[in-house]
N, C-alpha and C positions, 0 to 999 in steps of 0.2 A: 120319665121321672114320676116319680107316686107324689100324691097330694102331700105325703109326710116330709119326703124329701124338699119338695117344693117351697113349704112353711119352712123349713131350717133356711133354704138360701135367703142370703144378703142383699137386700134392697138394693145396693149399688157394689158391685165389683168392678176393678181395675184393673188395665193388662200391661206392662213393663217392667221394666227391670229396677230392681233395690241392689244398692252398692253397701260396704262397708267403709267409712272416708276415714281418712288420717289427717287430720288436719294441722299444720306447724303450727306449733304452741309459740314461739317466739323466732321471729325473724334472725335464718343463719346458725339456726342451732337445731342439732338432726334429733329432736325430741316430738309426739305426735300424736294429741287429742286424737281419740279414736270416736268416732261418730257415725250417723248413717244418712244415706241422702238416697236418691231416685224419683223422678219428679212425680209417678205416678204414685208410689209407697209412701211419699208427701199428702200427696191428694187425700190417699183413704184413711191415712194418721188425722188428718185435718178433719174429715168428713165426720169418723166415729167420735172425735172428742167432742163435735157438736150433737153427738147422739145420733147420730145416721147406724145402720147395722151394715156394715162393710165385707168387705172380702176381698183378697190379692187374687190374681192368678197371674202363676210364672213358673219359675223354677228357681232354685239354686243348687249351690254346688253340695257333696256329703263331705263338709269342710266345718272349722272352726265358723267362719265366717257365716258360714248358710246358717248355724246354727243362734249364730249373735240375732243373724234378721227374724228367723223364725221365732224366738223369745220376742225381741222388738214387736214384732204384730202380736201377738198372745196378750201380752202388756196391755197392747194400745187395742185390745177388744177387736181386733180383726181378724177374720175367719182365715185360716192357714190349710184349712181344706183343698184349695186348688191349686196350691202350691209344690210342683214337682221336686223330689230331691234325686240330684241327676251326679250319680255316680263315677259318672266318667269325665265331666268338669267341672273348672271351681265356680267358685261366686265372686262375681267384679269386686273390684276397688278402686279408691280414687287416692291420692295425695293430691290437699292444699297445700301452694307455699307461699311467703309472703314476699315480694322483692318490693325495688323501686317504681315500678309499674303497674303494684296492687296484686290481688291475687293469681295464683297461676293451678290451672287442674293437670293434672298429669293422670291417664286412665288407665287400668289395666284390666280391660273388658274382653278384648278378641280373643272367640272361644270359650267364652263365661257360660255357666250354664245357661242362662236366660237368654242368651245369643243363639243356642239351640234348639230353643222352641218352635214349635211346629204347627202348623194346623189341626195332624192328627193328637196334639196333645191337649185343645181345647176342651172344656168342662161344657158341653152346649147343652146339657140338659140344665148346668144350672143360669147358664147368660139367660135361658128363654123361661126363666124361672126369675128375674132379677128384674125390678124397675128402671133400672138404668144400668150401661155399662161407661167404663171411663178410660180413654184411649188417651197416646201424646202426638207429637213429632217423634219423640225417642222410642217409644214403644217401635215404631216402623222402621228407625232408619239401623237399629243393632246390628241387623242379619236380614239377607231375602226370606231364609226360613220363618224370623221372626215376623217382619214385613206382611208376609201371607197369610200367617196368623191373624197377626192385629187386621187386616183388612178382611178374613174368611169370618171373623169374630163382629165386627160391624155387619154384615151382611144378616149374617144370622140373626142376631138380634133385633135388627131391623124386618125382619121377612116375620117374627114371631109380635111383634108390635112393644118392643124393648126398645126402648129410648138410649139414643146417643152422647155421650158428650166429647171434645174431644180440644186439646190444647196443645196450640202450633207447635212450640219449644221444638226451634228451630234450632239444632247443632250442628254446622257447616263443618266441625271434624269428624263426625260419621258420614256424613255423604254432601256430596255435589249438591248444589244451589240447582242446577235443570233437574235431575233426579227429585228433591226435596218437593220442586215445585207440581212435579206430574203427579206424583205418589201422593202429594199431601192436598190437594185438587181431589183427585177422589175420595178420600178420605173425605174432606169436607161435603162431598157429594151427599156421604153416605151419613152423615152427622144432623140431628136437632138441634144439640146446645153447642156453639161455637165459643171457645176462648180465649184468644190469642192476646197475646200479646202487640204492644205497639211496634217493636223495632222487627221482631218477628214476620207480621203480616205486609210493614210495609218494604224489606224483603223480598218476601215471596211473589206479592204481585204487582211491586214498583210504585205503587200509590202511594202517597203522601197527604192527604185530603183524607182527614177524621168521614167524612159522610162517602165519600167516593167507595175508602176499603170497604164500611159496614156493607153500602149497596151491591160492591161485589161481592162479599158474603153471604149476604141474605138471599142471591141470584141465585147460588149454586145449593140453595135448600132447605137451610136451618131454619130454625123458625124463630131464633134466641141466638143475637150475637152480643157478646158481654167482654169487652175491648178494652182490658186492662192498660190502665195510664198509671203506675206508680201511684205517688204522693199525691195526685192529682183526684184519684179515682178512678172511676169505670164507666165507659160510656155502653150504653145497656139500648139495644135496640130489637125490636121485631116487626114485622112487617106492617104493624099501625102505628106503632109509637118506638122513640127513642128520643134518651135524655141521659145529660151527665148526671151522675150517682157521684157526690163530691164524695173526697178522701177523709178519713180519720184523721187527724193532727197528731202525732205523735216525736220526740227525739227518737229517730231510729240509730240504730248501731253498727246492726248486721242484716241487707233486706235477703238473703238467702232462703229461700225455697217460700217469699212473700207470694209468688203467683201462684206455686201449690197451693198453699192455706188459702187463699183466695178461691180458688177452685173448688174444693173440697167443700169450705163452707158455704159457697154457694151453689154446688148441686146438692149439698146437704138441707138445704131450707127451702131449693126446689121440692124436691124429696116429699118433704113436710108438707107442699101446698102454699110457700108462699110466691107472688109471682114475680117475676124476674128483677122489678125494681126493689118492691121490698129485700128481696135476696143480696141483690147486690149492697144496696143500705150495710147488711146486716157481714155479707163477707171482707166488706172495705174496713170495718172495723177489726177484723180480725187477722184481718192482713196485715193490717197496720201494728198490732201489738204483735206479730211474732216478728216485726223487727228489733224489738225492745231486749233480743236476746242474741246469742252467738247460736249459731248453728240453724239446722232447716227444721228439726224435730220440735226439740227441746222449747222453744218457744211458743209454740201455738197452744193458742188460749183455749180452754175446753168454754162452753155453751154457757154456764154460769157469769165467767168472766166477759163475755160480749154482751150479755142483756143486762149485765150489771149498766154498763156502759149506756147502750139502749136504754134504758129506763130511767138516766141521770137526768 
């Protein structure tokens, strides 16, 4: 890649898949908010409103739909560059619905373009051109193809001295709980910035003990575990220090794609220079206001509205 090239890429690119969501507008009536979700396409939405320079890489389908997401990042100032348009299948989607049991997803992924993706379709001049890259659980569990992607994409990046981040988002209807567990073990092998979630991690490795999981975390690499508690906060650890980062106080409504925002703005402020605790200060608050809204997008707060808050 030329020095020219190199200056255009995106401080932090992301690898997973964007959906297009239908979400039921009123419980029992076949009517359908159209919206967008993807926990990774969350992340870098999240990231550039806080002013990070972003970028996707995926694919989608030469469909209505690939086209809604493609506008979606143009919008949200994220680089659409390494984003495949794959001809020969579509681009996921999801229906919300509301019953007596709360909400229900319904997916229609298998075979999505982004379940296609490959190793050979990686952008690796610009990962090993990029400050950070930002992986999931989902990113890995779509497709084996996908799978060898996201983890030949870690490897890379880390052999060029690009930094990892990476968030468990654990989905037991893509794969098996032993599967999730080996796959996502490496992964974290292969990871700096660790962010899991609380029910997620303890899952994965059966701990129950806030200090036990970080400890196993921090064993297998990272150097930055930041162990998302909801309304509570982030418990934020590295291998000298660790301490809870209490929560924003807010009336939430909708906490939907709250750990994205969280992630986003807090590798967003890594990004920036600041260090893990301050980060987390600064993404709990933004987590916290994009539940103030319906939906995963449409609520996160751009960088203005969080240091407003900050500075109160």
């Amino acid at each position: 890649m030329s020095s020219t090239a190199a200056a255009r890429t995106p401080s932090i690119l992301a690898l997973g898949e964007a959906m297009v969501e239908f979400n039921q507008s009123e419980k029992g009536q076949p009517t359908y908010l159209q919206g967008f979700g993807g926990d990774t396409s969350n992340f870098c939405i999240a990231a550039a409103r806080q002013g990070a320079s972003t970028g996707f890489v995926s694919a989608v389908g030469s469909d209505q739909f690939g086209r809604l997401l493609l506008d979606l990042w143009q919008r949200e100032q994220v680089d659409t560059s390494f984003v495949r348009v794959d001809e020969q299948a579509p681009t996921g989607v999801y229906f919300v619905s509301h019953g007596p049991s709360g909400h229900q997803f319904d997916y229609l992924r298998a075979g999505s373009a982004a379940s296609r993706y490959a190793p050979r379709d990686l952008p690796l001049g610009a990962i090993a051109a990029a400050q950070l890259i930002h992986l999931s659980g989902i990113s890995l569990a779509i497709s084996v193809s996908a799978c060898d992607a996201a983890l030949a994409a870690m490897a890379h990046a880390r052999a060029g001295g690009v930094r990892v981040s990476f968030d468990t988002n654990l989905r037991l209807k893509l794969w098996p709980l032993a599967r999730a567990r080996a796959i996502m073990l490496e992964a974290i092998r292969q990871t700096d910035i660790c962010l899991p979630s609380w029910d997620d991690v303890a899952e994965l490795t059966g701990l129950t003990d806030r200090d036990a999981i970080v400890d196993f975390l921090l064993a297998q690499g990272p150097g930055v575990v930041a162990l998302k508690l909801g309304k509570e906060g982030s418990y934020i650890a590295t291998p000298d220090e660790r301490r809870v980062v209490p929560g924003h106080v807010v009336s939430a409504v909708d906490a939907t794609g709250a750990g994205d925002c969280f992630g986003g703005a807090f590798i967003a402020r890594i990004v920036a220079g600041d260090d893990p605790f301050e980060a987390a200060r600064y993404a709990n608050i933004a987590a916290a206001l994009s539940t103030q809204g319906f939906g995963a997008v449409a609520p996160i707060p751009d960088r203005a509205t969080v240091e407003r808050i900050i500075g109160a």
